[in-house]
N, C-alpha and C positions, 0 to 999 in steps of 0.2 A: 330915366334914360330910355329913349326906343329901342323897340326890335333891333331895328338898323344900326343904331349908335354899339348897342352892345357889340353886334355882330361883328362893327368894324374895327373896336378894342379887342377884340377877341382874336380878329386876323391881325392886327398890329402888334397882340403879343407875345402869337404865335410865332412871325417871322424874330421878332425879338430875341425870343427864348432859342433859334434856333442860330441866329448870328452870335450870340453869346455863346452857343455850343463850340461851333466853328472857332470862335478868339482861344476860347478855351484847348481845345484840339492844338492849337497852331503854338501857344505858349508851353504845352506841354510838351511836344516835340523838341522845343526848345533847348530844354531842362534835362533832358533823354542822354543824353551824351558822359556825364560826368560819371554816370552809374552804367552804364551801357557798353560802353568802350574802353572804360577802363584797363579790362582784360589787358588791350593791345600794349599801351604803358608799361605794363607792370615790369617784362626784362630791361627795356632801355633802361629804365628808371634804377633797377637793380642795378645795371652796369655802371651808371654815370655814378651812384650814390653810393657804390658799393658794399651794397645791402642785402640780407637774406630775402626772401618772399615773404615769409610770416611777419616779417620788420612792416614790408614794404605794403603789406593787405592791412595795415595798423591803417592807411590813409583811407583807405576805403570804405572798414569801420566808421573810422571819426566822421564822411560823410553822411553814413546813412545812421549816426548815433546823433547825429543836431540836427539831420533829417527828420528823424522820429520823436526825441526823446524831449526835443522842446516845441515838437507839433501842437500841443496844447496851449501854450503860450503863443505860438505865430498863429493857431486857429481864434484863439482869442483877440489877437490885435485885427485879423480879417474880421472878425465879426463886430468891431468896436469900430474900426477906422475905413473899412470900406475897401473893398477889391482892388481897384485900380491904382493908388499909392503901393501898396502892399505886392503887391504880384509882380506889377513892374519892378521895382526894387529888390523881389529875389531874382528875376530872372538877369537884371547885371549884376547883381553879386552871385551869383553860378558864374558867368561870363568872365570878370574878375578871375575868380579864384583858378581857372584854365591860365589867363595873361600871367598874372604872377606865379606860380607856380614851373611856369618856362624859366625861370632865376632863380629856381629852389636849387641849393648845393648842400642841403643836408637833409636831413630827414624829417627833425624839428620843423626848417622851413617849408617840406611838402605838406607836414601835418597841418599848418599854420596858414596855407596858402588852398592847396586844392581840399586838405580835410575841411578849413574850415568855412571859406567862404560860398563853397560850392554843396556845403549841408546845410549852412543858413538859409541859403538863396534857395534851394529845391525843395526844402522842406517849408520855406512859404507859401513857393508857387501851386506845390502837389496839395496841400492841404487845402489852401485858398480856391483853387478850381473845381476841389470835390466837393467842397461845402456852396460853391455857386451852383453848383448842378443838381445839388440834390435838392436845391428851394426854387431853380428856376423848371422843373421838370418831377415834379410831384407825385405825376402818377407814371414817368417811364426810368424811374430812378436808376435802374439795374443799367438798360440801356445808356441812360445820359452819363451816369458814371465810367460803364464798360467803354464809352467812345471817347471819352477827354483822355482816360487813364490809356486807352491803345495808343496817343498820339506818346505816352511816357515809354510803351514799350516801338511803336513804329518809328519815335525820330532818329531814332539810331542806324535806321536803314537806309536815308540818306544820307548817311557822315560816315557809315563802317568802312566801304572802301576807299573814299576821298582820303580820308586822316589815312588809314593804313599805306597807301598810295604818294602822301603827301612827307608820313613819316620817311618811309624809303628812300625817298627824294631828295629830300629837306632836314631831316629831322625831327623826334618829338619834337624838342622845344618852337621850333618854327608853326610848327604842326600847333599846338599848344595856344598859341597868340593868335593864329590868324581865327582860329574857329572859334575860340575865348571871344573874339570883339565879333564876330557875324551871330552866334549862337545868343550873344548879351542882349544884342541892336532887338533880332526879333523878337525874342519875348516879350521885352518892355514894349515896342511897337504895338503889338494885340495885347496885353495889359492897358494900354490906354484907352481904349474903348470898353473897357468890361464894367460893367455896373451890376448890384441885386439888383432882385426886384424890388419893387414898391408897392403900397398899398391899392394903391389904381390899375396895377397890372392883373389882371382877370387871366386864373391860374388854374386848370383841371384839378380836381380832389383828388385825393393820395387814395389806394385801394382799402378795400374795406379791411381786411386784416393788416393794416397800419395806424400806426399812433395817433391822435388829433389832435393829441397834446405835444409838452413842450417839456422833455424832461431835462432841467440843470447836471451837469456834470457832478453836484456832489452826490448827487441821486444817482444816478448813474450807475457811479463809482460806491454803489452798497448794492448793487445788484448783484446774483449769482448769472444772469445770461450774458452780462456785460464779460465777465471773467472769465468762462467757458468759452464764447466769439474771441480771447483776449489770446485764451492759453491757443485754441485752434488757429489761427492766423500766426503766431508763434513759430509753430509745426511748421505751417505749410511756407512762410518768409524764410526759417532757416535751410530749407532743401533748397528754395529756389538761387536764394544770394548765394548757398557754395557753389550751387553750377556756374550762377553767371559772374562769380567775384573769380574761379579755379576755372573756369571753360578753359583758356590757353594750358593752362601748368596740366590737368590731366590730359588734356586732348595731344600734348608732348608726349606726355608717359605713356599712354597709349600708342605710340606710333602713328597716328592716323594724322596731326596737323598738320604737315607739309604733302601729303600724299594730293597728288591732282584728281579732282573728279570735277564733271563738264568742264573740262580746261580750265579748272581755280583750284587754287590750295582752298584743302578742306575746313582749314580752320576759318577766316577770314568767309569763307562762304557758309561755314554751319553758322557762323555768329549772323550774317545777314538772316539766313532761314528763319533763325531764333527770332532774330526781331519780330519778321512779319507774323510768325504766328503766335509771339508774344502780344504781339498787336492786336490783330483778330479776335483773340479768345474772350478779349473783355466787354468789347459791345455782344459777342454772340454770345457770351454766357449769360452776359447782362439781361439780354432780349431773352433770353431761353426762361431766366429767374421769376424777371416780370408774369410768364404767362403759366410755369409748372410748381414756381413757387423756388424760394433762394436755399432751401435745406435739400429738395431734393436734387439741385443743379450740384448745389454742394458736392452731393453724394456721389456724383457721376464725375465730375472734374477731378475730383481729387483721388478718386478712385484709380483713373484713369491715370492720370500723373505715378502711381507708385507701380503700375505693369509697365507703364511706358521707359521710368529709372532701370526699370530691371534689364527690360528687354536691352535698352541702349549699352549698359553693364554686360550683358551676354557675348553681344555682338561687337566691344567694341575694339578690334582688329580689323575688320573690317568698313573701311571709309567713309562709301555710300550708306551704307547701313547708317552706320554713327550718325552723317549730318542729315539725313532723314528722319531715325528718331531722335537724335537731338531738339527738331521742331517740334515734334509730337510732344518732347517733353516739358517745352516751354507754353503749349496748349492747353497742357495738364495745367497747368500754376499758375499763370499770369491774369487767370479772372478773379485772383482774391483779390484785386484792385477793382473790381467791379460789385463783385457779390457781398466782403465785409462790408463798405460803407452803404450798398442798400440797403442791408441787413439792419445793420445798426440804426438808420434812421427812418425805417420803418417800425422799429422798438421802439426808440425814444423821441422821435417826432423831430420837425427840421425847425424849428426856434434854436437849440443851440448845436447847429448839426456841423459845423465847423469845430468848433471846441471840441464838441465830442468826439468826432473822430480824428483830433488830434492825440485825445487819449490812445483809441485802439490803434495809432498808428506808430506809438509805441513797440508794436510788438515785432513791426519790422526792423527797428535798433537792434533790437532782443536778437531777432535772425541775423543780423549783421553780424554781432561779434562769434556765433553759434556755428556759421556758415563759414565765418571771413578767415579770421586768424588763428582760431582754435580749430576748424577744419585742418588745415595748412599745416598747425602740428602736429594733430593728430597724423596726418598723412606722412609728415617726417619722424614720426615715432616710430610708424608700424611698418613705414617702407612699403605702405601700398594706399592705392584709394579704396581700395574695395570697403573695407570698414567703414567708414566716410558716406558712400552709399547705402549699404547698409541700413544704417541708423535714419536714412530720408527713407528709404523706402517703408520701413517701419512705421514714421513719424508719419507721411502721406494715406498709408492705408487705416490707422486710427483716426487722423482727421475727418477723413470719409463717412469713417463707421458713426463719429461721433455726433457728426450733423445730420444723422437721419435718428437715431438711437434715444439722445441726449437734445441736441441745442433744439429740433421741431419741436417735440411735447412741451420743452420747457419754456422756450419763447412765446409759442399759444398758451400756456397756463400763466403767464407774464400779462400779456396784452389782454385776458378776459379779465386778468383783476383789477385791470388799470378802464376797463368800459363802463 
């Protein structure tokens, strides 16, 4: 092939790689809502079904528990059967489990309805995107990752106040159906254009302190950094899901949800704030990882995240304050959707990087139930949130410690045995 020839495969699959990005981005947004908004649901829901909270954060779980806990399995059918079948088909089964769920009259059937088809469907789409991006984008992993994964925390910023808006008006259940079939249409829409790459696509080399190889899942799964990146992501999912599964139920107890600042309740508007800088923090962590390395971004986010719990905890009678650090707090956490799967597939190389991190994505189930409904009684136990806090903020400042202390030396002493 010539100069020229090359040159022009090379800008063809540059733009390629970079509309794949964009599909990806737009299908994630998609999918954003059933874990996102949640919050708002959660009283109506209690009212019509006449149900406790911790009953009712049981749906929430079951999403993010078939979200995670059969990622392995839906990262294996994307990497067998191909993106485009697969992705499009979680993103109307998320859609689905919103329409049915609007006819849920018990509790069984919420589990059944939005638990389940709305964890099947997100944990295809979420897994299936991450594993496209990390083999179309080789050497900007952190970034390609941090930008599809912001469309999973920004889509909720176009829908927080329509549904809230929509509820008031109308009702969930109306609210439910209409967004159920609009949120379905789009994913699948940008799921039908998404392809891997293929052998012909002429692809930048992954950085030097990165795999070359291709390590299997059962290999993997006998490693000690696999389990360390396993238990840490653990940590950092169960602090994040009780803030944003409990945002409404403490930001009550606090006093601060109804209170107006810039002419909006505070609740409704810290959950927008959340979004955007949930959003944010994964491509800029992502890009930050790339060039200072994913252990010490590590060190700084996460760090960051357990002053910011505190300070939000200090101040939180005060409104402005709250939904100000509130965002900050979602800053702190929302680039483990960026930095684990870099991480991990610059350890074990991107031949099975779908599957694989379908394993580590496991460990956001783990936070699910940690964050979700055990939170929730723990809080009805003790009659306060603070304990609850507590224990993230704990959990946030070890994670920190551990990924400059522990996961650096040991991942570098991984990767020179494996050169």
């Amino acid at each position: 092939m010539t100069t020229t020839a090359v040159g022009e495969s090379q800008g063809s699959v540059t733009a390629t790689r970079w509309i794949q990005l964009l599909l990806g981005l737009i299908a994630m947004m998609s999918i954003s809502s059933p874990q996102y908004v949640w919050t708002l649901f959660t009283k109506p829901l209690q009212e019509t079904l006449g149900a406790t909270l911790p009953s009712i954060q049981v749906t929430f779980t079951i999403v993010i528990v078939l979200q995670t806990f059969f990622s392995p399995v839906q990262g294996y059918l994307v990497d067998r059967f191909g993106a485009r079948m697969l992705i499009g088909a979680g993103c109307l089964l998320s859609g689905l489990g919103w329409v049915t769920a609007a006819y849920a009259t018990s509790l069984i059937a919420l589990y059944l309805t939005y638990g389940l088809f709305c964890g099947i469907g997100t944990g295809i789409v979420y897994v299936g995107i991450v594993g496209l991006m990390v083999r179309w984008f080789p050497d900007r992993r952190g970034m390609a990752t941090g930008f599809v994964a912001a469309g999973y925390g920004f889509g909720a910023i176009l829908t927080t106040f329509p549904i809230d808006t929509m509820m008031k008006a109308s009702g969930y259940q109306h609210t439910l159906v209409v967004f159920g079939i609009i949120l379905g249409l789009v994913g699948a829409a940008a799921a039908f254009a998404m392809r891997m790459p293929v052998t012909t696509d002429v692809l930048p080399a992954p950085p030097v302190q990165a795999s070359q190889e291709g390590t299997p899942p059962q290999q993997m799964l006998r490693s000690n950094v696999f389990w360390l990146m396993f238990f840490m992501m653990t940590m950092m999912s169960t602090g994040g899901l009780m803030i944003i599964s409990q945002f409404a139920a403490f930001s009550r107890d606090f006093g601060v949800a109804n209170v107006v600042v810039f002419g909006l309740a505070a609740l409704p508007l810290a959950l927008t704030v959340d979004r955007l800088t949930n959003g944010l923090t994964r491509p800029f962590f992502g890009f930050v990882s790339d060039h200072i390395g994913r252990e010490n971004t590590m060190a700084i986010a996460f760090l960051m995240e357990a002053a910011a719990v505190t300070l939000m905890v200090m101040f939180r009678d005060n409104a402005l304050v709250f939904v100000i650090l509130s965002g900050v707090v979602f800053f702190g956490w929302g680039e483990i959707f960026s930095l684990f799967p870099s991480t991990l597939t610059d350890t074990f190389g991107a031949k099975y990087a779908t599957t694989n991190y379908g394993w580590l994505y496991i460990a956001q189930g783990i936070g699910s139930i940690l964050g979700g409904p055990l939170a929730a009684l723990l809080r009805e136990q003790t009659g306060s949130w603070l304990p609850v806090f507590a224990i993230i903020i704990a959990m946030d400042a070890l994670t920190g410690i551990l990924a400059l202390a522990v996961l650096k030396p040991m991942r570098r002493a991984y990767l020179a045995s494996k050169a």
